[in-house]
Each structure stands twice: as C-alpha cells, then as structure tokens.
N, C-alpha and C positions, 0 to 999 in steps of 0.2 A: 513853202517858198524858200531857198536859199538867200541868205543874207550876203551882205560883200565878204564878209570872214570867211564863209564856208568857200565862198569861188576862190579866194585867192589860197586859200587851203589847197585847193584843190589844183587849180593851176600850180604851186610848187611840186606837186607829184610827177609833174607830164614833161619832158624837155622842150627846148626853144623852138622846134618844129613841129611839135604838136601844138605848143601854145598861139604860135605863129600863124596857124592853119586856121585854127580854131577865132582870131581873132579875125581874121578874114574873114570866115562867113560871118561873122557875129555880125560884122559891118555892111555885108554885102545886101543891095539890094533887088538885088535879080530874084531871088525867092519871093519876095513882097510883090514886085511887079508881078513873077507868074500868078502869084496866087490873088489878084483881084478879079482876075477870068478864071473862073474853076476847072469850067469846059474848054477851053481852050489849048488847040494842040502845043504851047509853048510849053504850058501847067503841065501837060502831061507829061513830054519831055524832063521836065526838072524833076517829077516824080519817078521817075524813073533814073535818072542821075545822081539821084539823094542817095541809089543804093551801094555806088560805089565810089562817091566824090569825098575825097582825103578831107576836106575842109569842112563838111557835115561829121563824117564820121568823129573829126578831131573837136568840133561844137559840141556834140552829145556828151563825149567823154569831158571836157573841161569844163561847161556851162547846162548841162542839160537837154531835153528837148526843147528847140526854137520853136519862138509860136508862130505859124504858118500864116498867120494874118496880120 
C-alpha cells in the first residue's frame, strides 16, 4: 500500500497537467456510479473509455490503480 510520502514523491515527478488530470479522476465520481451496475451498458461505456481517457491514464501514473468499487 503507498503511504502519503510515496504519492506525493511521486506527484513531484509528473507536471501540473498530469497532476491536475489525475486529481480529477481521483475526485470523480462517475466511475463509482458506473461500477454499482456491472451489467450495465453505462459500465460498459466507462470500460471502454478508461482506455483512452487522459485523466485515468494520468490516475494510474500519479496514484496507482483506482479501486473500481
């Protein structure tokens, strides 16, 4: 598990639009919403847009894998 040291470690590596991106999804809750319906074509939608959405990609790199639930 990453501690706060290690994120903010890491957040100094990335610039203010990656961090900025990244701190948007962090917040966002549209991902939670989709993922209470598994089956649901919204869910599938976001699974689908996780592969090319700036603000997951810049999540992963600053924080990690988000937890989909």
């Amino acid at each position: 598990m990453k501690t706060s040291e290690d994120i903010s470690q890491k957040k100094e590596q990335y610039g203010i639009g990656t961090q900025a991106w990244a701190t948007l999804c962090h917040n966002c809750g549209i991902c939670k919403f989709a993922n209470k319906k598994p089956d649901s074509t919204f869910n599938k939608i976001m699974v689908w847009h996780r592969t090319w959405c700036p603000g997951w990609n810049s999540h992963t790199k600053v924080f990690g894998l988000k937890p989909l639930s």
